[in-house]
C-alpha positions as CSV (number, residue, x, y, z in Angstrom):
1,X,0.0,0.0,0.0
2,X,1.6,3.5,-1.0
3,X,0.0,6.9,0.0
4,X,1.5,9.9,-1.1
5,X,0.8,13.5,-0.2
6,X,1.8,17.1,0.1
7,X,1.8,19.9,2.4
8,X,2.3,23.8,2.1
9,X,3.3,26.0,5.1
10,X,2.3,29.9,5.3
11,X,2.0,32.8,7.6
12,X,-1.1,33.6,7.9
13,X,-1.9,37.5,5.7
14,X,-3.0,39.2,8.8
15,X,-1.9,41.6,11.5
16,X,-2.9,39.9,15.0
17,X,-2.9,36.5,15.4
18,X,-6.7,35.0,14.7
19,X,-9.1,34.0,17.7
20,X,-10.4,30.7,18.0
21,X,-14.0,31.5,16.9
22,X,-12.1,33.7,13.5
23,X,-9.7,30.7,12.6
24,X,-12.9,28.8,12.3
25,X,-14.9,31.2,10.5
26,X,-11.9,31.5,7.9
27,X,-11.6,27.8,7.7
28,X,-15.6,27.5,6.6
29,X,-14.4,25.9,3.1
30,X,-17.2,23.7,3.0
31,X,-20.9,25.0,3.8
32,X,-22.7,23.1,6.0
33,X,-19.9,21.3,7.4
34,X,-18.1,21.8,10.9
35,X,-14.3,23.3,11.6
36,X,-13.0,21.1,14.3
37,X,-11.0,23.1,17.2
38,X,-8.7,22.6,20.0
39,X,-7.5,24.8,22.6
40,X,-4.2,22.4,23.5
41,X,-1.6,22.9,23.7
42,X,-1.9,26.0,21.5
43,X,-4.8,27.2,19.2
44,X,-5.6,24.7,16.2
45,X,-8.2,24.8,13.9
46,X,-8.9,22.2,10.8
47,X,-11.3,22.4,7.8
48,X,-13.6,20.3,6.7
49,X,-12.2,17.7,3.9
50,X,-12.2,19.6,0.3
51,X,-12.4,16.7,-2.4
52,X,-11.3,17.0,-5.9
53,X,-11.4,14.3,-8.5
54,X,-8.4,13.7,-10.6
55,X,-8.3,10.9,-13.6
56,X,-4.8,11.6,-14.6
57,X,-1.0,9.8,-15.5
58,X,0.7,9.2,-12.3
59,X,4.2,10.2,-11.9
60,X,6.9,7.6,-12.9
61,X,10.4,7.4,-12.2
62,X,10.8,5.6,-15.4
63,X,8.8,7.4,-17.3
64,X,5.8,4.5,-17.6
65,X,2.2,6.0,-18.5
66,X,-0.3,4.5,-15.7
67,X,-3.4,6.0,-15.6
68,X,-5.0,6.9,-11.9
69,X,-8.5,7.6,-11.4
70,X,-9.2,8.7,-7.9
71,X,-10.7,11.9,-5.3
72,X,-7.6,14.1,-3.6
73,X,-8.6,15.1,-0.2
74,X,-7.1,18.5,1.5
75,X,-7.7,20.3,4.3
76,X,-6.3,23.3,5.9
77,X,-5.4,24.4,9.2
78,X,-4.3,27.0,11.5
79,X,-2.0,26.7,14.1
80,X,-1.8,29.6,16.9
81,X,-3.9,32.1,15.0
82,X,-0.5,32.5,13.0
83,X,0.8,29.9,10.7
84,X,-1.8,28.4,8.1
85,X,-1.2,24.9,6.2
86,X,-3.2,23.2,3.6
87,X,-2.6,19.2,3.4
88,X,-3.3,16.8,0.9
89,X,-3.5,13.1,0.7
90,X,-4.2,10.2,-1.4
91,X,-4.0,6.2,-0.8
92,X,-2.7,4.5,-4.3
93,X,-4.4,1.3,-4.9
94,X,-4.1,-1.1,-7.8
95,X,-7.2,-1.8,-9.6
96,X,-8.5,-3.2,-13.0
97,X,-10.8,-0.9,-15.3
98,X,-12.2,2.2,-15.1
99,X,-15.4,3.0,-12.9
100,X,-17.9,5.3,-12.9
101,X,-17.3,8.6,-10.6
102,X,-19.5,7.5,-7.9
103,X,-17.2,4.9,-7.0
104,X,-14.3,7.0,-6.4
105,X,-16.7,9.8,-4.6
106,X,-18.1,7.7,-2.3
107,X,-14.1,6.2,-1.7
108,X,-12.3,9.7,-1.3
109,X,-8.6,10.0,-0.5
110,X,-8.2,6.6,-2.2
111,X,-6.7,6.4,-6.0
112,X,-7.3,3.5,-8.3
113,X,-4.6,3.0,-10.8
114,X,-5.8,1.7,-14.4
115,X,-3.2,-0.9,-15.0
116,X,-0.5,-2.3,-12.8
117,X,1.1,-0.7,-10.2
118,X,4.5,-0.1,-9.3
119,X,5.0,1.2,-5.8
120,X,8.4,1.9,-6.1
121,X,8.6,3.7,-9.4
122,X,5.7,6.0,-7.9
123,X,7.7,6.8,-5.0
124,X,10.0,8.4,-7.2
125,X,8.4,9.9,-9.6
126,X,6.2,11.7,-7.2
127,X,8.7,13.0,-5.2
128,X,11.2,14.4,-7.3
129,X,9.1,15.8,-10.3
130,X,6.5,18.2,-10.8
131,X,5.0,17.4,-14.4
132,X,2.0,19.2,-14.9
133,X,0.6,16.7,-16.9
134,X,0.4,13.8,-14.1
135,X,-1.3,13.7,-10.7
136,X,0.0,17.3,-9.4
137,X,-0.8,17.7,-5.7
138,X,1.4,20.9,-5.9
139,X,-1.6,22.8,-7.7
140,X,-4.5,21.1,-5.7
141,X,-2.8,21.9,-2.5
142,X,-1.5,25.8,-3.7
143,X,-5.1,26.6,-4.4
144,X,-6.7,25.6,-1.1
145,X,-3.8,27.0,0.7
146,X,-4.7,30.7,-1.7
147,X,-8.5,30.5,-0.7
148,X,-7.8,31.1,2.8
149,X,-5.3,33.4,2.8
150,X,-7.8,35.6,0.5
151,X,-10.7,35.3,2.8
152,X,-12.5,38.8,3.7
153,X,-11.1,38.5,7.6
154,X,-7.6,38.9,6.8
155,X,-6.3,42.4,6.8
156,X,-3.2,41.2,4.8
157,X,-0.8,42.9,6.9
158,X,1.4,40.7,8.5
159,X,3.9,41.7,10.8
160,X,6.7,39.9,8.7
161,X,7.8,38.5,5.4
162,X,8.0,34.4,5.0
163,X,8.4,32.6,2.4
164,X,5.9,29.5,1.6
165,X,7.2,26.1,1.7
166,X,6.4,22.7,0.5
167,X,6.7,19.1,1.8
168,X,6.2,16.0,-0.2
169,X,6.3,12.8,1.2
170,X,5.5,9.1,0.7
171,X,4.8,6.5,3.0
172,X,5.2,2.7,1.9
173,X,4.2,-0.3,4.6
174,X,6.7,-2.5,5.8
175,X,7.0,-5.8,4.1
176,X,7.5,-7.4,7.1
177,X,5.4,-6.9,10.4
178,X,6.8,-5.6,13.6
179,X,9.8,-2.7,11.8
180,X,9.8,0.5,13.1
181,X,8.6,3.1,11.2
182,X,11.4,5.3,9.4
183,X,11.4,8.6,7.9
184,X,14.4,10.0,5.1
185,X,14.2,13.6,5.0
186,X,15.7,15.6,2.3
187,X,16.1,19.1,1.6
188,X,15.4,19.7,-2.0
189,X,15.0,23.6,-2.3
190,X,14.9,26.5,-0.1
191,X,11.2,25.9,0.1
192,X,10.7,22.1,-0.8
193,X,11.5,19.2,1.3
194,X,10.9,15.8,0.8
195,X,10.1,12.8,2.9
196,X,10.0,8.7,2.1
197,X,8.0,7.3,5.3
198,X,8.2,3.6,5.8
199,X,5.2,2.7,8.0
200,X,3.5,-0.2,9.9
201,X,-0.2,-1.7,9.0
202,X,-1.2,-0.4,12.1
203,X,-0.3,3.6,10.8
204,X,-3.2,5.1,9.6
205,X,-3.0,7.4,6.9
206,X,-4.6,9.6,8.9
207,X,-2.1,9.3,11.4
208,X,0.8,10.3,8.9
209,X,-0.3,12.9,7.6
210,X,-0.5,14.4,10.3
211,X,3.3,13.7,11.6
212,X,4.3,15.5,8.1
213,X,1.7,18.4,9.0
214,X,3.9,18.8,12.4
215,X,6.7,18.6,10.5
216,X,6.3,20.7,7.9
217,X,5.4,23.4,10.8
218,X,8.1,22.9,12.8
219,X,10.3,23.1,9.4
220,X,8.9,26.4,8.2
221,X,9.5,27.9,11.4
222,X,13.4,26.7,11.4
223,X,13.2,27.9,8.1
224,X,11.8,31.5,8.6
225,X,14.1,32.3,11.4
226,X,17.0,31.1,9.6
227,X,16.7,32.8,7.1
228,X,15.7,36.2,9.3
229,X,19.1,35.3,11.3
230,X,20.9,35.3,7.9
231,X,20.0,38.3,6.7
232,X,20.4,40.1,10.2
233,X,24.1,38.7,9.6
234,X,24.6,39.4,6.3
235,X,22.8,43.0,5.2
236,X,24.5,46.3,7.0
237,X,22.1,48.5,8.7
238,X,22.2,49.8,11.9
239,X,21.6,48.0,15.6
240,X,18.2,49.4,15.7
241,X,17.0,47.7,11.8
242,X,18.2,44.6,13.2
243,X,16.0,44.4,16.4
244,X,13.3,45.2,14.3
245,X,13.0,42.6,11.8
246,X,13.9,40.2,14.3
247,X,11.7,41.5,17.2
248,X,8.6,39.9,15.6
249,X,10.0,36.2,15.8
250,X,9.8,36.4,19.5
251,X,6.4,38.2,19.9
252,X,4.6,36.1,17.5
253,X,6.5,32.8,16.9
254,X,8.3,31.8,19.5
255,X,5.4,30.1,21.4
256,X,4.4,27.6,18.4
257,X,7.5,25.8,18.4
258,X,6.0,22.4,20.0
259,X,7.3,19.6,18.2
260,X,5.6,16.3,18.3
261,X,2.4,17.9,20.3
262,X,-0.1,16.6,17.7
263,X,1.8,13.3,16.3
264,X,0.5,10.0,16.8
265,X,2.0,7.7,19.9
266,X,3.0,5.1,17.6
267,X,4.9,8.0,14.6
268,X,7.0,9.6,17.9
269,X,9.9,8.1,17.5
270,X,10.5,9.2,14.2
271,X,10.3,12.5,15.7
272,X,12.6,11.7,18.1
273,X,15.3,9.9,15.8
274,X,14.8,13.5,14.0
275,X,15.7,15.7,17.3
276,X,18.9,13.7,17.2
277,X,19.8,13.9,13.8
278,X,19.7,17.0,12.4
279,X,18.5,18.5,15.9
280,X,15.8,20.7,14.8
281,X,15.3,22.2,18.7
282,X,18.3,22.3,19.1
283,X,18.8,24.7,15.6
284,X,15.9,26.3,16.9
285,X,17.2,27.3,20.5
286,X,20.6,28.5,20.0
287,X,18.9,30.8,16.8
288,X,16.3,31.8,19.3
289,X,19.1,32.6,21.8
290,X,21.1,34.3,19.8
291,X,18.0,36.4,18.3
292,X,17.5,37.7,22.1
293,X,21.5,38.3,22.9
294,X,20.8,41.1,19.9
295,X,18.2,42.1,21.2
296,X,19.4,42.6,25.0
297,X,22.7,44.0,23.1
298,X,20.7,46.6,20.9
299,X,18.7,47.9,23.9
300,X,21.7,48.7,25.8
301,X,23.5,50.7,23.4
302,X,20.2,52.5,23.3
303,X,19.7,52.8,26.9
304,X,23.2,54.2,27.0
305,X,22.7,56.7,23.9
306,X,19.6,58.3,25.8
307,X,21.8,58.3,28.9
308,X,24.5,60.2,27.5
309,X,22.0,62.6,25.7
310,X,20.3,63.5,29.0
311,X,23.7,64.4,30.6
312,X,23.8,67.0,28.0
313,X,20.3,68.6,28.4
314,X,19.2,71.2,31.3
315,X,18.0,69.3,34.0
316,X,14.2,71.0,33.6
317,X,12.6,74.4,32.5
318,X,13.9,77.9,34.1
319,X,17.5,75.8,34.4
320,X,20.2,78.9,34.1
321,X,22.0,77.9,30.8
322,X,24.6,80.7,30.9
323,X,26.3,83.0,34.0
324,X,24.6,86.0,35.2
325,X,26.6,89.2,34.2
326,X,28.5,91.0,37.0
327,X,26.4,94.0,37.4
328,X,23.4,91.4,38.9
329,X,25.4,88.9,40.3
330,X,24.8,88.0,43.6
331,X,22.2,90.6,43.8
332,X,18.3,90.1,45.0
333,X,15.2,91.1,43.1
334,X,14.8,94.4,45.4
335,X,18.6,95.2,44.6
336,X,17.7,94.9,40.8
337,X,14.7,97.2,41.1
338,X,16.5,99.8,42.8
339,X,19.6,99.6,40.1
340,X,16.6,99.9,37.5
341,X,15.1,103.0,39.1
342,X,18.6,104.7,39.8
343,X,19.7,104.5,35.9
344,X,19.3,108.5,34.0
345,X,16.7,109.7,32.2
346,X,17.2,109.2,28.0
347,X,17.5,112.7,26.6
């Protein structure tokens, strides 16, 4: 059994991070049918399942034509009021002749192929090429991900620039009963990343795709503040334009980095072999520290410019800014008056 599918990672296009009760409103894809939400351990909203048939070529490593008849499901999702993901997946099946499209409706998020299938030769088609002639989850995926982010709540005026990225993945069954499940992560693009799952018959489809919606998350985030960290590094500009590109990361990002919150029991230790090797908290921390040393850095060269500017300044209004001249110093107001009244009349 092979299922394949794809996820895209955004920031949400709005100013504040969304409430509970507007993450569902903006996830109301489907009319009539519910948004699910949870409250723990951070806000997270999920649409109802978008269908869309697809009778298409499947992608082939080497280059066969097998025809796949079959209903892609997506969904999207916010996490935290912040970061928006749209997700799609399909179970690949071998079957025998084409059927009429009530079949594959009332089976969506399963694809019947049209001749025989070869699991293997899928697996590598779909995950390193992007024909747009064959089953193209890239498109399906980008447009559900484009209907939210244009929905009448946003303001689209986020408080920073991200790019979106992309995860593809597979997932294959173990031949043998018992294996651990195994994940081989590559890094593709900037913005795509690819994953080949191998999975037990007790993992659920379900269940995976979920573990790759995590881990796209937790990727895009990495991502984003790499690149932010980058840039802070590598463009001049003064200690103040520093803090404040990367003064957002901390006020709106920082608390969505939970990795493994949502995954299945039985998928955690492929986070865990990941947290290992390539360390994604631990990537994650020492940016996050280093993102708050300039920061704590930046404010005290500012708290020490306004310091030395208020040495400079009189210490409140009336302050004497220059020295009286000698014909009033160290006399009183009456001693004044009676210089003022003793001086000779103007001819």
């Amino acid at each position: 059994m092979l299922t394949v599918g794809e996820v895209h990672t955004s920031l949400l296009q709005h100013s504040t991070a969304l409430a509970q009760e507007q993450s569902a409103e903006v996830l109301s894809l489907v009319e009539g049918e519910a948004v699910l939400t949870s409250r723990r351990p951070s806000l997270y909203a999920v649409s109802p399942d978008v269908r869309t048939g697809v009778d298409c070529w499947l992608p082939s490593a080497k280059n066969r034509q097998l025809r796949g008849v079959g209903a892609v499901v997506t969904r999207a999702v916010i996490t935290g009021g912040r970061i928006v993901q749209a997700s799609s997946i399909i179970q690949v099946v071998a079957g025998e002749r084409r059927r009429p499209w009530s079949h594959y409706l009332a089976n969506s998020g399963v694809l019947e192929t049209v001749g025989k299938l070869d699991a293997d030769d899928l697996t590598g088609g779909f995950l390193h090429g992007n024909a747009a002639d064959v089953l193209n989850l890239d498109a399906i995926t980008g447009r559900v991900l484009d209907s939210v982010q244009m929905s009448d709540l946003l303001d689209r005026r986020p408080p920073l620039r991200a790019a979106r990225t992309r995860l593809r993945w597979t997932a294959q069954v173990h031949q043998q009963p018992g294996e651990n499940a195994t994940a081989d992560v590559a890094v593709d693009s900037p913005t795509l990343r690819t994953v080949r799952l191998t999975v037990s018959p007790q993992d659920v489809p379900a269940a995976v795709a979920g573990l790759c919606e995590d881990l796209a998350l937790h990727d895009w985030l990495l991502t984003m503040l790499s690149a932010l960290v980058e840039a802070a590094v590598t463009r001049a500009g003064s200690t103040q334009e520093h803090i404040e590109r990367l003064r957002p990361v901390l006020e709106h990002l920082l608390h969505l980095w939970l990795p493994g919150a949502r995954v299945d029991p039985r998928l955690r230790p492929i986070w865990d072999r990941l947290e290992q090797v390539p360390g994604f908290s631990r990537q994650w921390q020492s940016s996050v520290n280093w993102i708050r040393d300039q920061i704590t850095v930046g404010n005290m060269a500012i708290l020490r410019d306004l310091a030395a500017r208020a040495v400079g300044q009189p210490c409140g209004p009336g302050t004497l800014t220059e020295p009286l001249s000698t014909a009033t110093a160290g006399r009183g107001p009456s001693d004044r008056r009676r210089n003022r009244g003793a001086q000779a009349p103007r001819g």
